[in-house]
Steps between C-alpha positions, in 0.01 A plus 500: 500500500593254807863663598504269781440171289716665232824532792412105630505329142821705376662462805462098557627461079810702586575370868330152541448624841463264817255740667353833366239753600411812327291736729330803398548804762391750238220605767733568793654780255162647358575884474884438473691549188495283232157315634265526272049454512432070476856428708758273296770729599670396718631140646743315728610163360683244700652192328763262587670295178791355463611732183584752749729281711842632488379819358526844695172690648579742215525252215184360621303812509621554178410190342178538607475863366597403199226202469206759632642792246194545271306507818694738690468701198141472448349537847669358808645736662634394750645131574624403860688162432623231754697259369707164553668235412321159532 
């Protein structure tokens, strides 16, 4: 299962993002909790949309969250965001 590809195609149908990259630093935390053998654990996303304009750092981290839950609960563990309004 492509986690990465998974994050980019649910991400761009909820936000309609102008820009968005979804990076993979699952081997920068090999031996670190919650990585786990063939990576896909953990990832940085930056995206700017406009559905966050207006909206709090907290609200967007949150709407995010919520779009990514089945893969937070699956396997990413962890998911550094940077977000903004486009």
């Amino acid at each position: 299962m492509d986690f990465k590809a998974r994050i980019e195609t649910k991400l761009r149908a909820a936000f309609d993002p102008a820009r968005l990259e979804v990076i993979d630093e699952s081997q920068n935390h090999a031996g670190h909790g919650g990585w786990q053998e063939g990576g896909q654990t953990h990832f940085r996303v930056r995206i700017a949309s406009a559905a966050f304009a207006g909206k709090s750092r907290v609200e967007t981290h949150r709407a995010i969250n919520q779009v990514l839950s089945a893969e937070l609960a699956e396997r990413v563990h962890a998911l550094a965001i940077e977000a903004q309004g486009a």
